[in-house]
C-alpha positions as CSV (number, residue, x, y, z in Angstrom):
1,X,92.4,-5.9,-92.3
2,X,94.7,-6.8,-89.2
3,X,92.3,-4.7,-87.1
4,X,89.0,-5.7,-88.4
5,X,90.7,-9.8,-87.8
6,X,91.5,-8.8,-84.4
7,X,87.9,-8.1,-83.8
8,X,86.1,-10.9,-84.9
9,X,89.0,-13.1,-82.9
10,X,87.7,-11.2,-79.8
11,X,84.3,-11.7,-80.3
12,X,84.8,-15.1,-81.3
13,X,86.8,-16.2,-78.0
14,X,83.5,-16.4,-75.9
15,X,81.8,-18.2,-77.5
16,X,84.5,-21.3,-78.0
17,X,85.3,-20.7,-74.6
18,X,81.4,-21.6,-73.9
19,X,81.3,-24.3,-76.1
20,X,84.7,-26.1,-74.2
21,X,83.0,-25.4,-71.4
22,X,79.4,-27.1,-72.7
23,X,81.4,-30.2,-73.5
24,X,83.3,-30.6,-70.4
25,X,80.3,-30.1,-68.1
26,X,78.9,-32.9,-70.4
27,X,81.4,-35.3,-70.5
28,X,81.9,-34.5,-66.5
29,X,78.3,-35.4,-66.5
30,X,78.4,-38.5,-68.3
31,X,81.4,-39.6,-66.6
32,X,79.4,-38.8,-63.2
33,X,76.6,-41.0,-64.6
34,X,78.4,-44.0,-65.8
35,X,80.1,-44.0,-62.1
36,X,76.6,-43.6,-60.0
37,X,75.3,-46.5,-63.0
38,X,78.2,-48.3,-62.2
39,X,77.7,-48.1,-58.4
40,X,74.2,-49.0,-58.6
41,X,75.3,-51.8,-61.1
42,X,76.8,-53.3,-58.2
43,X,74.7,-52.7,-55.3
44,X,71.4,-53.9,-57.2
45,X,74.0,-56.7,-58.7
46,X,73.4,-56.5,-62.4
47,X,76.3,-59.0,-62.5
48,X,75.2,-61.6,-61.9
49,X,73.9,-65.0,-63.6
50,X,70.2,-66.1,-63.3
51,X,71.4,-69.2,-63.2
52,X,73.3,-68.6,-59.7
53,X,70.2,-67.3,-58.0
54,X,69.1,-70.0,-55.3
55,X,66.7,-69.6,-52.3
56,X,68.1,-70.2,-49.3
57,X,66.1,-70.4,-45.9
58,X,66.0,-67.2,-43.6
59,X,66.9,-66.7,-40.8
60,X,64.2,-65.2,-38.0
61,X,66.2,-61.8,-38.0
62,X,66.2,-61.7,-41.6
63,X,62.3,-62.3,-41.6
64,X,61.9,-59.8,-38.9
65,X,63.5,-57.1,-40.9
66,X,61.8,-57.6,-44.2
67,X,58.6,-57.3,-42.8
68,X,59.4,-54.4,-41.0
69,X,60.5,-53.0,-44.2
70,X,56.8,-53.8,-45.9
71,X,55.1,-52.7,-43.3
72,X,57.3,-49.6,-42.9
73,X,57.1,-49.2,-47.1
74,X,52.9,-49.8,-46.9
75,X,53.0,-46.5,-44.4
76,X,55.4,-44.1,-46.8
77,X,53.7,-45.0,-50.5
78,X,50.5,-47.0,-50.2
79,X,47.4,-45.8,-49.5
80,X,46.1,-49.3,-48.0
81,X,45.7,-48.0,-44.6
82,X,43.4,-44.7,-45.9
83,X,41.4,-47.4,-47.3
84,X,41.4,-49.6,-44.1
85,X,40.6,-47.1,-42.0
86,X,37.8,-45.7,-44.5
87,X,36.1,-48.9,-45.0
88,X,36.6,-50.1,-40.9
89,X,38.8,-53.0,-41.6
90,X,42.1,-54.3,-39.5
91,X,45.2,-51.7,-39.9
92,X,48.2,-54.0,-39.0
93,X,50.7,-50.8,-39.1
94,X,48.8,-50.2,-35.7
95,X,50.3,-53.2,-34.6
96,X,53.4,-53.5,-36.2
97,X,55.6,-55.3,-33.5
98,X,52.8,-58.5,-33.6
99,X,53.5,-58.8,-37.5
100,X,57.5,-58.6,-37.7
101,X,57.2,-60.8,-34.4
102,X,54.7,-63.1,-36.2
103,X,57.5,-63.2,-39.0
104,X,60.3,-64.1,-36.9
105,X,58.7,-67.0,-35.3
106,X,57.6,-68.6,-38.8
107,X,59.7,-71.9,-39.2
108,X,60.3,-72.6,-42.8
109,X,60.3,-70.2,-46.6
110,X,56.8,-71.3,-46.9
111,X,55.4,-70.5,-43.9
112,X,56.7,-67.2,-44.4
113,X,55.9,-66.4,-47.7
114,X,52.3,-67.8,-46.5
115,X,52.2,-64.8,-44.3
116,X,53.1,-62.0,-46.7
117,X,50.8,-63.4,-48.8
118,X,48.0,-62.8,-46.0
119,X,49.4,-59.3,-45.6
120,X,49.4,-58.9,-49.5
121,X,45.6,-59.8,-49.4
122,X,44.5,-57.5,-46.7
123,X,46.5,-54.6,-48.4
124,X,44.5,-55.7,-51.8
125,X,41.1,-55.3,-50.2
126,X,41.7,-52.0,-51.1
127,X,43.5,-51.7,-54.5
128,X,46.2,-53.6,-56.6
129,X,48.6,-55.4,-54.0
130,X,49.8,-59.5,-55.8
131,X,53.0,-61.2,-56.1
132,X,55.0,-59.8,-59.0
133,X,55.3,-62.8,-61.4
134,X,55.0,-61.3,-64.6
135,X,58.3,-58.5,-64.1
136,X,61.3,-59.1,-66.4
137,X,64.6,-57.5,-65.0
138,X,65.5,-54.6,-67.1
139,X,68.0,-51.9,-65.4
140,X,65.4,-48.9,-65.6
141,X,63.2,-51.2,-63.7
142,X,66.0,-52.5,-61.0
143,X,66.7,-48.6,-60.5
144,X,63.4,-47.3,-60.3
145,X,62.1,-49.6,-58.0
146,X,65.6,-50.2,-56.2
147,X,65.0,-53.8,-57.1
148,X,68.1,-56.0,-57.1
149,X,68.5,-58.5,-59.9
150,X,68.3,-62.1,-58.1
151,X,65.2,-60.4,-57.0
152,X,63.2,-60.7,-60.2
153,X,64.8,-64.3,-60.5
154,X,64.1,-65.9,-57.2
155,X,60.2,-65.2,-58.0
156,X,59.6,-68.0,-60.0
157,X,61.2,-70.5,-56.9
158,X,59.1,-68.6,-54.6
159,X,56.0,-69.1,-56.6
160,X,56.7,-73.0,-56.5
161,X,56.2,-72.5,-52.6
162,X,52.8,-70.2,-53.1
163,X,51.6,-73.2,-55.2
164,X,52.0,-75.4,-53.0
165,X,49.8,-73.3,-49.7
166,X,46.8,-75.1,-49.0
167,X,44.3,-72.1,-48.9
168,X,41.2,-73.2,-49.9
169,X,38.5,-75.5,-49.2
170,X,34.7,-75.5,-50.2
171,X,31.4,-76.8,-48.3
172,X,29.2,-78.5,-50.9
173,X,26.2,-76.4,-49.8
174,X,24.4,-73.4,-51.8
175,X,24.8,-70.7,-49.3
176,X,24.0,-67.0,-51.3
177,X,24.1,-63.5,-50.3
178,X,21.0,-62.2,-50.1
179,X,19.8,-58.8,-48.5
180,X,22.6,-58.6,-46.3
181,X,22.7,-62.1,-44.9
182,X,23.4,-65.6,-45.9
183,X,20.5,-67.7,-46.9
184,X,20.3,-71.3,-48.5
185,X,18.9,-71.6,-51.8
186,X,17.8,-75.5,-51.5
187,X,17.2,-77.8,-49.2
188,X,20.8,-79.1,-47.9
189,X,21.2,-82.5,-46.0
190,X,23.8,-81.2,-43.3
191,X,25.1,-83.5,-40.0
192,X,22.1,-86.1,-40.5
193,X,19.4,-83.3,-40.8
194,X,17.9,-81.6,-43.8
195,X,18.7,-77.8,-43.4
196,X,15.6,-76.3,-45.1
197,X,15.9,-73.7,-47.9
198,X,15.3,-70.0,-46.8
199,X,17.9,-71.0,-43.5
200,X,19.9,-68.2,-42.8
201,X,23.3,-68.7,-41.5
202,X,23.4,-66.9,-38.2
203,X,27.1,-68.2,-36.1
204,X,30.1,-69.6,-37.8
205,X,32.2,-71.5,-35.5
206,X,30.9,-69.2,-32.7
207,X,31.1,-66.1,-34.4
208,X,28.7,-63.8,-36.5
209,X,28.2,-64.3,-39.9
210,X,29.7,-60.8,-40.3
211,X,32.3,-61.3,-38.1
212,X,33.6,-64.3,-39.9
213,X,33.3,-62.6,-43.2
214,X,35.7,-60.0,-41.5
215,X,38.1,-63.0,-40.3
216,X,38.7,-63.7,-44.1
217,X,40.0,-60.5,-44.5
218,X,43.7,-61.8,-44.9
219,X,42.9,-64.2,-47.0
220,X,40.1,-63.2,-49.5
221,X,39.0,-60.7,-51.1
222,X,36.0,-58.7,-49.4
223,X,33.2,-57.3,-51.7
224,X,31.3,-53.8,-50.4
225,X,27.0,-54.1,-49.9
226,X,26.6,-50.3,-50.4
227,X,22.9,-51.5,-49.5
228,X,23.7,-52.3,-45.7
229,X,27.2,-50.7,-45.5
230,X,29.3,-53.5,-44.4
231,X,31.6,-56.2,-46.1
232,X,30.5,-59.8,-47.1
233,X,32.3,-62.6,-48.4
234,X,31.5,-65.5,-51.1
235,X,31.1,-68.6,-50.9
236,X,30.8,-67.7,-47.3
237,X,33.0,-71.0,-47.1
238,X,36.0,-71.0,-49.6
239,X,38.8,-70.6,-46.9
240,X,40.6,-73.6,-45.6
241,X,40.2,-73.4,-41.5
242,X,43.0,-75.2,-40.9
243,X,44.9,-78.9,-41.2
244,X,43.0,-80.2,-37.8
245,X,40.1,-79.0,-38.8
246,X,37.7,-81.0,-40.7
247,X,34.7,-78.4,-42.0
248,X,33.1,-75.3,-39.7
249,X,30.3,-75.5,-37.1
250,X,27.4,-73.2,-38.0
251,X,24.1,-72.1,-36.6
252,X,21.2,-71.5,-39.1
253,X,18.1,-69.9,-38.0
254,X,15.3,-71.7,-40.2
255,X,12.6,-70.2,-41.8
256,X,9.9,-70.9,-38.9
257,X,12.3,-69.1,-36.5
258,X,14.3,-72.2,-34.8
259,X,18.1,-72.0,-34.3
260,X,20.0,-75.6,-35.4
261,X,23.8,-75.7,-35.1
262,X,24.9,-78.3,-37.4
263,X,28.6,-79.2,-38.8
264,X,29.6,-78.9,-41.9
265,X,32.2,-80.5,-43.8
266,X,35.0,-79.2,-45.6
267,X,36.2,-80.4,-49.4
268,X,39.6,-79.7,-50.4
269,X,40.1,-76.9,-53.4
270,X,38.5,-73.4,-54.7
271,X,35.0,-74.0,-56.8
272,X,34.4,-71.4,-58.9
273,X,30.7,-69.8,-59.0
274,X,31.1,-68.2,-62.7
275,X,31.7,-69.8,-65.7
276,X,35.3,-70.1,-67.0
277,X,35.3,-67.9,-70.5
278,X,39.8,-67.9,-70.7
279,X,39.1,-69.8,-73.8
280,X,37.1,-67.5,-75.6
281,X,37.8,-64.2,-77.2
282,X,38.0,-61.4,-75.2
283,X,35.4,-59.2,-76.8
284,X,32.5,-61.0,-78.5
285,X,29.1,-59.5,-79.7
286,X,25.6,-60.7,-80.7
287,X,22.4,-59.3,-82.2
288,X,20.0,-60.0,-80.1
289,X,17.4,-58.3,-82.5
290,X,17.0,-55.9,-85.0
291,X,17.4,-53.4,-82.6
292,X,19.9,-54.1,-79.5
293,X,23.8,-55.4,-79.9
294,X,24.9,-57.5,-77.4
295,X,28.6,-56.8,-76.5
296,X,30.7,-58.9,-73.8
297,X,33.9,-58.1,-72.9
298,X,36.2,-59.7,-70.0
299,X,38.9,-57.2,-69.8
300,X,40.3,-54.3,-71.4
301,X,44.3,-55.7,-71.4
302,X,46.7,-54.3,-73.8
303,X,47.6,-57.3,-75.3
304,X,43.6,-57.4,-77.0
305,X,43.5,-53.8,-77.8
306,X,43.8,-54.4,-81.6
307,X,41.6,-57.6,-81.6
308,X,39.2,-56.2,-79.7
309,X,39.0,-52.2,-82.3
310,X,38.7,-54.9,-85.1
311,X,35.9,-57.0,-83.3
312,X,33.7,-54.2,-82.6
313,X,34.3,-52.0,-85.3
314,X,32.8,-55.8,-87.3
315,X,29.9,-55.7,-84.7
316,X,28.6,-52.2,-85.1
317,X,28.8,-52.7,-89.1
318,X,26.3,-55.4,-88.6
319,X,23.5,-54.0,-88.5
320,X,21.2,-50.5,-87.4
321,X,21.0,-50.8,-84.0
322,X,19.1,-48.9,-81.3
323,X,20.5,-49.3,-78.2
324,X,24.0,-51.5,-77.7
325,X,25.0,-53.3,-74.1
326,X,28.5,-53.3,-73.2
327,X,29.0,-56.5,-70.1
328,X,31.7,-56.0,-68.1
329,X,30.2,-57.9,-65.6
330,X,32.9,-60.1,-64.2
331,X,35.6,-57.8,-66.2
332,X,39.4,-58.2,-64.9
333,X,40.2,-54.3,-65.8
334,X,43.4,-53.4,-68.2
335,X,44.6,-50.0,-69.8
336,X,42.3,-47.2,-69.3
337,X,42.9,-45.9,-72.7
338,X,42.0,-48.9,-74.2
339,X,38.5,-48.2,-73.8
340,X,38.9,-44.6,-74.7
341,X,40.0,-45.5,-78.0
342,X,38.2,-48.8,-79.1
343,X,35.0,-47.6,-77.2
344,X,34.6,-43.9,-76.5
345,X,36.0,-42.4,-79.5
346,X,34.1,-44.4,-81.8
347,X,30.7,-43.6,-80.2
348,X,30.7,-40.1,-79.8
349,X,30.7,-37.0,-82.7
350,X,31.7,-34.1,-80.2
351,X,34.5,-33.8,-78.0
352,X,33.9,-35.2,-74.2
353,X,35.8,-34.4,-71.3
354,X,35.6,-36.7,-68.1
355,X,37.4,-36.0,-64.1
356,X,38.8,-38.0,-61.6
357,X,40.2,-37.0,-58.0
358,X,42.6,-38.7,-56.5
359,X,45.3,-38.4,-53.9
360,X,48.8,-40.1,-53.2
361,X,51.0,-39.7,-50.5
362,X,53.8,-36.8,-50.5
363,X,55.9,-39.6,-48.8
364,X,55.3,-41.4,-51.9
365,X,57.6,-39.1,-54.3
366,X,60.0,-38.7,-51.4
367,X,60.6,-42.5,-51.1
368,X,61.2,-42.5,-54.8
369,X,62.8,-39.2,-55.2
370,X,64.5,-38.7,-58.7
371,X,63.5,-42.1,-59.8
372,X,59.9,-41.5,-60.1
373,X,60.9,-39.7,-62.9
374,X,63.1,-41.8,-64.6
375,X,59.8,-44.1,-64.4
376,X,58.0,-41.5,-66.1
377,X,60.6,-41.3,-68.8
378,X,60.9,-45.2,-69.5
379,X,57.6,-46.7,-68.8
380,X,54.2,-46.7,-69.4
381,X,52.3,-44.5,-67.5
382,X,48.5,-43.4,-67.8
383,X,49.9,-39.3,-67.0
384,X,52.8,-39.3,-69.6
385,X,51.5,-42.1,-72.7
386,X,50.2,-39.5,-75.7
387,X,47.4,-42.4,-75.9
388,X,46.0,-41.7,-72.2
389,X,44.0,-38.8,-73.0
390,X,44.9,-36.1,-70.3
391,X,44.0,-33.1,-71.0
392,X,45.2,-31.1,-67.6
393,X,46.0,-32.2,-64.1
394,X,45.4,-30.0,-60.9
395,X,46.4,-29.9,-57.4
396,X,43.3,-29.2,-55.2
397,X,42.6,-28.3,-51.5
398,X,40.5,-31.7,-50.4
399,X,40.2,-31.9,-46.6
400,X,41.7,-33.8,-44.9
401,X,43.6,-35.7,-47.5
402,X,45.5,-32.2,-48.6
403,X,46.0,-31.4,-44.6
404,X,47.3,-34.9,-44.0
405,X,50.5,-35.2,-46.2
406,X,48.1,-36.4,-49.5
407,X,48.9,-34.8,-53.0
408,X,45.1,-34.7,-54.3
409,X,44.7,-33.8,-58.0
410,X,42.1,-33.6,-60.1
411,X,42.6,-35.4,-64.0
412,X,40.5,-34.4,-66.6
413,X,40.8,-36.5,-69.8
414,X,39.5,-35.2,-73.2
415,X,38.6,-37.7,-75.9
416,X,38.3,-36.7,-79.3
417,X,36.1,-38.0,-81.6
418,X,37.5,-41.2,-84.0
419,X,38.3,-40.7,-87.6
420,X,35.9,-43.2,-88.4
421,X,32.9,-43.7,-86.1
422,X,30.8,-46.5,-85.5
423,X,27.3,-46.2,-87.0
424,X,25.6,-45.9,-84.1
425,X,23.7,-42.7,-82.2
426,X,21.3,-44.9,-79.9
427,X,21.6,-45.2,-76.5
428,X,24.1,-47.3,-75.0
429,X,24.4,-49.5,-71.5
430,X,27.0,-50.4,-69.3
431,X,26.0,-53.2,-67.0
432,X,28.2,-53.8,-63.9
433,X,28.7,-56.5,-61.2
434,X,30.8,-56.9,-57.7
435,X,33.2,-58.4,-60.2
436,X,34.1,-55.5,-62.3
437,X,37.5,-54.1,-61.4
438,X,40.0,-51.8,-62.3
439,X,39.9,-50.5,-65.7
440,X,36.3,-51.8,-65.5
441,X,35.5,-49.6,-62.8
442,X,37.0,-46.3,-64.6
443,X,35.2,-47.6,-67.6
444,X,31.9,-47.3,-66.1
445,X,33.2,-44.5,-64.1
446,X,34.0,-42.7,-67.4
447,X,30.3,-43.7,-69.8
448,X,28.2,-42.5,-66.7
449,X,30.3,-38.6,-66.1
450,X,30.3,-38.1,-69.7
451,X,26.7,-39.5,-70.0
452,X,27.5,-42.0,-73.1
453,X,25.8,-44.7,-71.3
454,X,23.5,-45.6,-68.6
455,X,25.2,-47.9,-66.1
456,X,22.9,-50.4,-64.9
457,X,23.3,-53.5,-62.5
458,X,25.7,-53.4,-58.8
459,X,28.2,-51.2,-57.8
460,X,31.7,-52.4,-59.2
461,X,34.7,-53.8,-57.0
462,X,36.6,-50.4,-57.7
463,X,40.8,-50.0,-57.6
464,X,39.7,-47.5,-60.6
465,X,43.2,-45.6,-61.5
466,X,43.2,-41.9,-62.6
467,X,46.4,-41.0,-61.6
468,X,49.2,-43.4,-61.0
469,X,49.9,-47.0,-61.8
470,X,50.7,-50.1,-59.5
471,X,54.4,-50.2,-58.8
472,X,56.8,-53.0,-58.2
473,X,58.4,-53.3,-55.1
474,X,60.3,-56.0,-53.8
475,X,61.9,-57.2,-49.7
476,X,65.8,-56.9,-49.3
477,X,66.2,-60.1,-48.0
478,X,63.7,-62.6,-49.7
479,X,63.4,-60.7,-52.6
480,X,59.7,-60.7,-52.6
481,X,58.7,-58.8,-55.2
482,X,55.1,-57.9,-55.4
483,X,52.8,-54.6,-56.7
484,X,51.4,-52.2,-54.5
485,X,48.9,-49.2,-55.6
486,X,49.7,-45.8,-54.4
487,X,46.4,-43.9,-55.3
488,X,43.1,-43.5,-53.5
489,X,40.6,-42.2,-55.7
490,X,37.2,-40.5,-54.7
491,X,34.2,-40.9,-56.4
492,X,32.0,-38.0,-56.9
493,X,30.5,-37.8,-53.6
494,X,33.4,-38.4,-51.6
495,X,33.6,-42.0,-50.8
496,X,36.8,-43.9,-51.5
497,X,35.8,-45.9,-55.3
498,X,39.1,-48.1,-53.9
499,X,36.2,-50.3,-51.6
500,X,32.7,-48.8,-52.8
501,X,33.3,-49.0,-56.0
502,X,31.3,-47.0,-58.8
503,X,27.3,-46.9,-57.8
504,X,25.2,-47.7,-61.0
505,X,22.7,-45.0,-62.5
506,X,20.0,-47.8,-61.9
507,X,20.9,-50.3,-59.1
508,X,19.1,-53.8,-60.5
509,X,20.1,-55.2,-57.7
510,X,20.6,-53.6,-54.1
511,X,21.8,-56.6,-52.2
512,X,22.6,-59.9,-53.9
513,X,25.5,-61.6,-54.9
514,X,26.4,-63.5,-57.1
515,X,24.1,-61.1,-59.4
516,X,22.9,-62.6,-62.8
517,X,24.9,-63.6,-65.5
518,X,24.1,-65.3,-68.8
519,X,24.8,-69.2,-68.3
520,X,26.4,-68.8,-71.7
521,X,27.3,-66.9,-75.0
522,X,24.2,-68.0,-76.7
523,X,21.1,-65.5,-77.7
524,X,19.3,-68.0,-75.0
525,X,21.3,-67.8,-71.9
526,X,21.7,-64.0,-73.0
527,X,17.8,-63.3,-73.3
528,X,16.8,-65.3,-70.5
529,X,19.3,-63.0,-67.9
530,X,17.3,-60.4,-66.4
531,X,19.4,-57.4,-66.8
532,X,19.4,-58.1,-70.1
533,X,15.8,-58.2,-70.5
534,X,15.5,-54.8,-68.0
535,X,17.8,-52.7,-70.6
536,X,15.5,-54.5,-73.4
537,X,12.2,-53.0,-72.1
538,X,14.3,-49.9,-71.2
């Protein structure tokens, strides 16, 4: 008996001996992690009170360094200045010296915040890049993003300055793009003289029409004419050009061949061109006969995913229908797998698997290091969300990105078939605009590689995400915080989707902007648009 208990007491040593051991290396860990939490705590000062957080005015030095630390943080995790160079558009970290000097010498908190604005738009030309209103201040977030607390509370002060930039300004003339030019659409009574329509706008303020366009660069957004390869703006005037400066000077070459340099007034404020649809639902459908459903839908945000599965699951049960039209013409983008689930899964009875390359920087995991992880773990995240479809990702040779310090992958997603289908086997459309972004660009993207759909209209803005979200950044001594992407994405035959956008199967129009769009959400205004009618004769 003794003998026999002496043996299971030996054999039973280890393993107790193992489990001490197990526990202290635990509690030594969570001790070690409630001390680096602790640290942190401090340095990203979790303690303190919103209420506390004031804006104070920087000094020049202060300035100085926090846009040496954007411009320095645009080179290690954005992929802005692959775009900038792809597209032929200003790279300011060539000149880095002129923009932290250029912050220095700003004189107040506005006139600063004006100019990272500037910078903010030029970095979005290619991709997600705003002011970060919308962030609440967790810990996971402060850690991952190394943002400090008073950060994510000064934001709504430093908004109140944004608001009050004077931007914009409008001419009251109907200047559209048209085959790669500027062209007036009626006759315009301009500095005593009537400007006939067909004029083309040649010089503004002794510069090319192009080469204004390009001016804008820093302060609006730039759309892509695949047509003619080259960037245009609209309006053509909706840029303030300064306080002394009353309206532009601008030579039009009229229709019979003449040159006239007239001026041109300036109105205060932004008009917009489209019609404002905030008020209405995000997804809405009509029948516009027997045959074709009519479905309109201005972004794919999570915050409509269940409204919008309930709206068209209503729409297809309406009726029979032959072909259906999905309009993301104008469409804001959202969650990628909202679509997948309220659109692709419904539609199809097989399997279908879709792929998208992209690339982000290896300087982009170093700058982050462990944290990129804890990101993973805690937010949401098109790679790790059960919900995001993604069936494999794969690290490919792509030259010269892969040779140049870029991780390239290839994502395929895999969307299985819904439970319950929508009864419907036509044929469906996508039709795109220059105003379709994000999550509408992969949306389109995604119908025309798995051929659900036949994507008809212009190519899309792009900033189509396969790979990884925008993520929040903010400057160590304004707090600025703000979104950046990180991901350049390809399109099929190797041009950057981040400014070309995705190309439509059938291109309705090759050079025109603002394309068509129904005047309203009416089966008259719908009927009388022309892409509407082109997919109806389809």
């Amino acid at each position: 008996m003794s003998h026999n208990a002496s043996k299971t007491s030996i054999k039973a040593l280890p393993v107790k001996s193992m489990l001490k051991m197990a526990l202290f290396g635990l509690a030594a860990m969570v001790i070690l992690c409630g001390l680096y939490l602790g640290v942190q705590s401090i340095r990203l000062k979790w303690w303190i009170a919103p209420e506390t957080v004031q804006l104070t005015e920087l000094t020049g030095d202060q300035k100085a360094t926090d846009m040496r630390y954007l411009l320095d943080l645009t080179d290690r995790v954005s992929q802005a200045d692959a775009v900038w160079e792809a597209a032929g558009l200003d790279n300011p970290l060539a000149e880095p010296e002129v923009w932290i000097e250029r912050a220095r010498q700003t004189a107040s908190n506005t006139e600063f915040v004006d100019l990272i604005l500037q910078y903010l738009v030029h970095v979005g030309q290619g991709g997600h890049a705003f002011f970060a209103y919308d962030i609440n201040f967790n810990p996971f977030t402060s850690l991952v993003g190394d943002i400090p607390k008073d950060a994510f509370y000064s934001m709504p002060q430093w908004g109140a300055l944004v608001g009050r930039l004077s931007w914009y300004a409008h001419a009251n003339l109907d200047a559209m793009y048209r085959n790669g030019h500027y062209i007036l659409a009626r006759d315009t009574l301009l500095d005593g003289e009537v400007i006939p329509t067909g004029s083309v706008v040649v010089e503004v303020d002794g510069l090319s029409a192009d080469a204004f366009a390009l001016q804008q660069q820093y302060r609006a957004h730039l759309r892509y004419d695949p047509t003619h390869d080259k960037f245009f703006i609209f309006p053509l005037f909706s840029i303030d050009p300064g306080p002394d400066r009353s309206g532009w000077e601008v030579r039009f070459e009229l229709p019979d061949g003449a040159l006239q340099t007239v001026f041109v007034p300036k109105a205060p404020g932004y008009v917009n061109y489209r019609p404002d649809e905030s008020r209405f639902a995000n997804t809405r459908c009509m029948a516009l006969n027997d045959d074709v459903l009519y479905v309109r839908m201005l972004s794919f945000a999570k915050v409509h995913v269940d409204e919008d599965a309930e709206t068209l699951r209503d729409c297809f049960a309406s009726g029979a229908y032959r072909k259906v039209i999905f309009d993301v013409r104008g469409n804001g983008g959202g969650e990628v797998w909202s679509y997948m689930n309220t659109i692709m899964a419904p539609l199809i009875r097989q399997p279908v698997t879709f792929e998208m390359t992209s690339a982000v920087k290896n300087s982009f995991y170093q700058w982050y290091g462990w944290r990129f992880w804890l990101f993973r773990a805690t937010h949401d995240n098109e790679l790790i969300d059960p919900v995001a479809h993604v069936e494999r990702i794969e690290r490919l040779s792509y030259p010269p990105y892969s040779e140049q310090g870029w991780r390239v992958v290839r994502v395929t997603r895999r969307v299985e078939p819904a439970a319950a289908p929508y009864n419907f086997e036509g044929q469906a459309y996508v039709l795109t605009d220059n105003d379709a972004l994000s999550a509408a660009d992969s949306f389109a993207a995604a119908m025309q590689r798995t051929g659900l759909a036949k994507v008809a209209g212009a190519n899309t803005v792009g900033w189509g995400q396969g790979y990884q979200i925008k993520m929040p950044y903010s400057l160590p001594n304004s707090g600025l915080l703000f979104y950046m992407d990180a991901e350049l994405t390809f399109n099929p035959g190797g041009a950057l989707n981040n400014y070309a956008g995705v190309m439509p199967d059938v291109l309705l129009n090759e050079s025109t902007y603002p394309t068509p769009y129904p005047a309203g959400f009416n089966r008259a205004a719908i009927l009388a648009d022309p892409w509407v009618q082109w997919v109806l004769a389809e």
